[in-house]
N, C-alpha and C positions, 0 to 999 in steps of 0.2 A: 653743604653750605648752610643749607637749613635745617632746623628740627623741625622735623611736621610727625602729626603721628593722624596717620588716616583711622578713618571710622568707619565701619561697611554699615548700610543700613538695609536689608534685607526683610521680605516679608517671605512669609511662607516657606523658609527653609529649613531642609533637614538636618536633625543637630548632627549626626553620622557625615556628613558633607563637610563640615567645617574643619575638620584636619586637610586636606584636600584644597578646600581654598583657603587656609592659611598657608600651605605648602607653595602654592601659587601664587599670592598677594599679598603675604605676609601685614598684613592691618597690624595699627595697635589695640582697637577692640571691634568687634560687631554690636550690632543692635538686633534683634532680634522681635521681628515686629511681626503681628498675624497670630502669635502663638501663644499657647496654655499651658502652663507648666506643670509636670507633678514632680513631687518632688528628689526619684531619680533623673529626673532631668536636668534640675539645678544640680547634684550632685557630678552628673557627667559636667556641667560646664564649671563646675568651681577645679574639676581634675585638670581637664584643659587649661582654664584660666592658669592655674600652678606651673602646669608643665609646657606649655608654649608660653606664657608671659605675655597675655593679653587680655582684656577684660572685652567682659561681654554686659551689653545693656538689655535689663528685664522690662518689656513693655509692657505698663500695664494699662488695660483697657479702659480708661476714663469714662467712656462713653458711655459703658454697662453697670451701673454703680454695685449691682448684686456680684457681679464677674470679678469687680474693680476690687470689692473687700475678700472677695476669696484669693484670690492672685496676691494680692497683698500681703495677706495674714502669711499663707503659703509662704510667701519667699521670705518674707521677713523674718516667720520662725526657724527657715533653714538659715537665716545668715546668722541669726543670734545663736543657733545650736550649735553650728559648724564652725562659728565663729569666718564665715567665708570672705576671702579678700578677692578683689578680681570680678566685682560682680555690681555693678549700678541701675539704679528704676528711672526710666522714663517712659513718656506716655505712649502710645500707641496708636500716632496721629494727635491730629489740632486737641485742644481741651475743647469741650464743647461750652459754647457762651452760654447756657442754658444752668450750667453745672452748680448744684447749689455751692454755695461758699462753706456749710458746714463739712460736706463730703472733702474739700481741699485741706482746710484746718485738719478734720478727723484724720486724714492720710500723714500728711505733715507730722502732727503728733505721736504716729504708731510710728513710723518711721523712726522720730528722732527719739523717740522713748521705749522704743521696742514694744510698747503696751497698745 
């Protein structure tokens, strides 16, 4: 009757798990919160994302700004290289009110410019 497309938000989970509870719960995407990527990592979720047809959200750690630009740069060069679909950044919990305004712009910008 409705379209909904559920969203699992999960911390600390293993990426090896997530066929199992898709199998189970069948989400339209996960969030993927807690965690650090390398970049066969993103590479297993961009496969997934393909072959089950559900995206997954990359958290990235707002809070650590050192953590924040490495996680960033990371994914964002897999999504430009791989050209990957299936794959969106949100934060990793609250923004911190503290959080300079140039680090949001700078994100923003590499984001939308790849640079």
């Amino acid at each position: 009757y409705y379209n909904s497309y559920p969203v699992l938000v999960l911390r600390d989970f293993e990426l090896e798990d997530i066929q199992n509870l898709y199998d189970l719960l069948r989400p339209s995407g996960v969030i993927l919160s807690g965690r650090r990527f390398s970049e066969d990592d993103l590479a297993y979720l961009q496969e997934l994302s393909d072959s089950l047809r559900i995206c997954f959200g990359l958290a990235l750690p707002v809070g650590d700004q050192d953590m924040l630009r490495e996680q960033l740069d990371l994914a964002n060069d897999f999504v430009i290289k791989s050209k990957a679909r299936g794959l969106f950044y949100t934060t990793d919990g609250g923004v911190p009110p503290d959080i300079p305004m140039e680090t949001i712009h700078s994100m923003m910008d590499k984001i939308s410019t790849g640079f």
